[in-house]
LOLUMSE-193532 format. One record per residue (C-alpha): x, z, y negated. Coordinates in steps of 0.001 Angstrom, whole numbers, plus 500000, padded with zeros to 6 digits. Example, Ala and Ser with C-alpha at 12.3 -4.5 7.8 and 13.67 -1.06 7.14 Angstrom:
<pts>
512300507800504500513670507140501060
</pts>
This chain:
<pts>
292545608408849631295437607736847459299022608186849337302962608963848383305187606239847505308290607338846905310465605877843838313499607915843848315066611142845286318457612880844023319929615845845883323510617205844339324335617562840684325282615528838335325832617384835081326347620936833859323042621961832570320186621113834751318912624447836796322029626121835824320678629186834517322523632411836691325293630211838399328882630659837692330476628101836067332877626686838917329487626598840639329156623632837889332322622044837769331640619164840114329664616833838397329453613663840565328439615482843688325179613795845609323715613361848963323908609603849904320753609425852209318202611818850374316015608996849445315803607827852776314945611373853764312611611785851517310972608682851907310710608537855705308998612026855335306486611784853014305913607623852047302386607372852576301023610702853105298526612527851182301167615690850384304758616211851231306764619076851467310148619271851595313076621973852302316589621055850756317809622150853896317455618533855104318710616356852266321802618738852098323319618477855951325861618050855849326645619725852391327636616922850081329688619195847990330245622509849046330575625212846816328513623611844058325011624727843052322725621794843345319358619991842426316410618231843867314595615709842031312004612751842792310367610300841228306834609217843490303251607518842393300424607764844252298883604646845901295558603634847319296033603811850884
</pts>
């Protein structure tokens, strides 16, 4: 079976664009706003599993920037495990 590895993982925001569609715009203003442990989250959930699933709910507690609408993003390959 092939398993997770994870690369990266980024929780926050970090520009203006990215999933912004709906939000108001001082839901956007803060643009250097992430979570300083979601890769270790991330990877101490899922690194060699089959599948991983993850709710934000984790990766933002606490809330790294309140009041600003952020992101989830990861970077993973699958290894032979």
């Amino acid at each position: 079976y092939r398993r997770i590895r994870i690369i990266s993982a980024f929780y926050g925001r970090t520009d203006s664009t990215t999933c912004a569609t709906g939000c108001r715009r001082r839901q956007l203003r803060n643009r250097s706003c992430y979570s300083r442990n979601a890769r270790s989250i991330v990877r101490s959930r899922c690194n060699g599993l089959r599948e991983c699933e993850l709710k934000t709910d984790l990766l933002g507690n606490p809330d790294p920037c309140i009041g600003t609408y952020k992101y989830y993003s990861t970077a993973y390959e699958c290894i032979n495990g």
